[in-house]
C-alpha positions in Angstrom: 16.1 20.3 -54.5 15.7 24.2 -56.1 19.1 26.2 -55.7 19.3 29.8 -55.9 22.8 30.9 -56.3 23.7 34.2 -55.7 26.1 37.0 -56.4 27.0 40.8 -56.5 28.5 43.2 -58.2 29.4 47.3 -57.5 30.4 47.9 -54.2 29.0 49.4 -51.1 31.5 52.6 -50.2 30.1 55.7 -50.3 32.5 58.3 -51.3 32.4 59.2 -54.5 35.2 61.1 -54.6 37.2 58.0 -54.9 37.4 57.0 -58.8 36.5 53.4 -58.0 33.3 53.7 -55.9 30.8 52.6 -57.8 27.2 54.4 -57.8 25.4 50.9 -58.0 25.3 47.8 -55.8 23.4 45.1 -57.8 22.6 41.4 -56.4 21.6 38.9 -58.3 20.0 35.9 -57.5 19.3 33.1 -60.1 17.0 30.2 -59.4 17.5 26.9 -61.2 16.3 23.5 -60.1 19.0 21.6 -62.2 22.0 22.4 -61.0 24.4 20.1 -62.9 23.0 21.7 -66.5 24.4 25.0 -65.2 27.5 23.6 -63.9 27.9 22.1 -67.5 27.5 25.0 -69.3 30.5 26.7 -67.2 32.7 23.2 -67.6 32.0 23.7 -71.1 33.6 27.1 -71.5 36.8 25.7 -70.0 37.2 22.9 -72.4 37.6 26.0 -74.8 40.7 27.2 -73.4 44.2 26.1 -74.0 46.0 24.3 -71.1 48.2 28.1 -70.6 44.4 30.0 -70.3 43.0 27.0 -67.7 46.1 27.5 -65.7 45.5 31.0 -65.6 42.5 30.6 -64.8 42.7 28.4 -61.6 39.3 26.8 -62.5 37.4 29.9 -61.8 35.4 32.1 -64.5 35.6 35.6 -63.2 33.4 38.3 -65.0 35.8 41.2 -65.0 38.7 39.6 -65.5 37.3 37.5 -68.6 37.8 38.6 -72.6 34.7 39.6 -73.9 34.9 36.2 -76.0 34.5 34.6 -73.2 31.7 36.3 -71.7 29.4 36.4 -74.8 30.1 32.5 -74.7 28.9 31.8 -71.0 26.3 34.0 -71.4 24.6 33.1 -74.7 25.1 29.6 -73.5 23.2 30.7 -70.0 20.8 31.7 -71.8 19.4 28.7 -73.5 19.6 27.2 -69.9 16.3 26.6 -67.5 17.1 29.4 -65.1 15.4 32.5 -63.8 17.0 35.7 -63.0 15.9 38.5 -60.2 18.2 41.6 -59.6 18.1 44.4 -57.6 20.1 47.6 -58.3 21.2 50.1 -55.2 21.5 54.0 -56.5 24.0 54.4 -53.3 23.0 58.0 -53.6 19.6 57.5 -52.6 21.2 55.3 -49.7 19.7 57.2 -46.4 23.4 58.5 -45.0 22.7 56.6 -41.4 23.2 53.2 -43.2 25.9 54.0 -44.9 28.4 52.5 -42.0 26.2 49.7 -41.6 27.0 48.1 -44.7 26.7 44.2 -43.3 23.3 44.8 -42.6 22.5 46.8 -45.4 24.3 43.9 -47.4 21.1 41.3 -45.6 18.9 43.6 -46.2 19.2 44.3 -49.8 19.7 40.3 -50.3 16.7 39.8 -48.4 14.3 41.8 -50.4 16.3 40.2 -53.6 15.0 36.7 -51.8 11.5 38.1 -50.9 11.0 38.6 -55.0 11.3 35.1 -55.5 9.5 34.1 -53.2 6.6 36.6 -53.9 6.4 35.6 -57.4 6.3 32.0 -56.9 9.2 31.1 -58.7 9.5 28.3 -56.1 7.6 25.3 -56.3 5.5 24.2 -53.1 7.0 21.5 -51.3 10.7 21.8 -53.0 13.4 21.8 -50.4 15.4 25.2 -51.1 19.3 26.2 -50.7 20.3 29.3 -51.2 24.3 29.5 -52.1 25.9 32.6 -52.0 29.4 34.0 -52.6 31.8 34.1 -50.1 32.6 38.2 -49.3 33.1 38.1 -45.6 35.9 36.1 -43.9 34.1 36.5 -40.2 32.5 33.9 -39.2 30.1 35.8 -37.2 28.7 38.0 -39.6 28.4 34.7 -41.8 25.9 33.0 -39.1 24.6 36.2 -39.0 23.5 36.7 -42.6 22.7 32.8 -42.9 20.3 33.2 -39.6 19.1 36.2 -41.4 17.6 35.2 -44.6 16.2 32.0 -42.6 14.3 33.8 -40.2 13.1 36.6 -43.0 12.3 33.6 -45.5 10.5 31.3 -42.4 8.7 34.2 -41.1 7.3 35.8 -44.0 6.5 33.0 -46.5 6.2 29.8 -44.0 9.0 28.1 -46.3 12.1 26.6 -44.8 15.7 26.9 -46.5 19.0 26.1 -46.4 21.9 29.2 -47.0 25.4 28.2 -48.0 28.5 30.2 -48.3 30.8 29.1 -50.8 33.9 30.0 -52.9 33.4 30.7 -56.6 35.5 27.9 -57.1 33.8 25.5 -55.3 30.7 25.9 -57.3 30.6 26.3 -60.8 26.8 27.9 -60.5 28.5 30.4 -58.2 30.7 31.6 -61.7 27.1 31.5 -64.1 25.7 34.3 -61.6 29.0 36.1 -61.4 28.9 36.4 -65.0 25.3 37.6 -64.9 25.2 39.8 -62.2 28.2 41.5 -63.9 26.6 42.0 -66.8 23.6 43.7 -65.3 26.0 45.7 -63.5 27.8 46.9 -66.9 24.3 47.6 -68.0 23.3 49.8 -65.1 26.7 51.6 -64.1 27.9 52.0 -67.5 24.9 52.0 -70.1 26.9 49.0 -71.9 24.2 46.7 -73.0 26.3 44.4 -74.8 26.2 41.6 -72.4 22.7 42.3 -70.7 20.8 41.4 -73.8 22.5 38.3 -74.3 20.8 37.3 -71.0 17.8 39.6 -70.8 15.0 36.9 -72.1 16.0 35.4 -68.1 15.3 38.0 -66.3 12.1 38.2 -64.2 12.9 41.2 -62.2 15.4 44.0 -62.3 14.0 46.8 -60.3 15.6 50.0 -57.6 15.6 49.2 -54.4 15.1 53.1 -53.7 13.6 54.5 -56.5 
């Protein structure tokens, strides 16, 4: 079985007015075909703490929330992992103003052509059943089905492969934290020129293009 976990980070409002509306949207998907090495790595991190910083923690790694201790240590560990990386960064002002209040399916699309770059590249092997896990951002279940049916249909369609998608809490999945962590790094990089993190894990990355140049 490959995985792909993914993640994002920014957000997609569009008045920039407000102080914390973000002028990227980045999703980041990170392929890895053993899970449980990944999963390790974050376990690892969390036999650092002391029993006060696990409580506070709840079992979940969370990329803005975390000391920069800790995210130098996830992410140099990541990096020594077997994992690729493909991102895709959203200048919201280059956003065509008719989608702007159809953000769920803007959200698909964006993750679909995030999908479409692995896929394209071959990243994949032939033959490898795929699941695709991403983080939970939507309580409805409709627009759930409706993302999962989605990416299916685009992935099935397009490159004649068939795969699983998954929604699932950060804390249910320990991969689910490893992209947090990444796809918030490449979001630091992009919104805020802070490189300190994104070169930690830069060797990973495949891709990390605009989506509207």
């Amino acid at each position: 079985m490959a995985y792909i976990f993914l993640d994002e980070s920014g957000d997609l409002g569009f008045d920039f007015f407000k102080s914390k509306t973000s002028k990227y949207f980045v999703v980041t998907l990170m392929f890895v075909q053993n899970k449980d090495s990944v999963d390790s790595t974050v376990r690892k991190v969390f036999k650092t703490f002391t029993p006060k910083e696990r409580k506070f923690h709840g079992g979940v790694l969370h990329a803005f929330r975390e000391n920069p201790k800790t995210r130098i240590k996830l992410l140099s560990m990541l990096s020594q992992k077997d994992i690729s990386i493909v991102s895709l960064y959203l200048n919201k002002q280059k956003v065509y103003t008719k989608l702007h209040e159809t953000k769920h399916a803007l959200y698909n699309y964006v993750t679909n052509i995030v999908l479409d770059r692995i896929c394209v590249k071959k990243l994949i092997p032939a033959n490898v059943p795929i699941c695709l896990v991403a983080s939970r951002r939507e309580t409805n279940k409709f627009l759930n089905e409706n993302f999962k049916n989605y990416l299916r249909k685009q992935v099935k369609n397009k490159h004649k492969l068939q795969i699983e998608v998954e929604i699932s809490a950060p804390q249910s999945d320990k991969c689910l934290q490893a992209v947090d962590m990444i796809c918030w790094a490449i979001f630091r990089n992009r919104e805020h020129g802070d490189d300190t993190y994104f070169n930690i894990i830069k060797e990973k990355i495949v891709e990390e293009s605009p989506l509207f140049p």
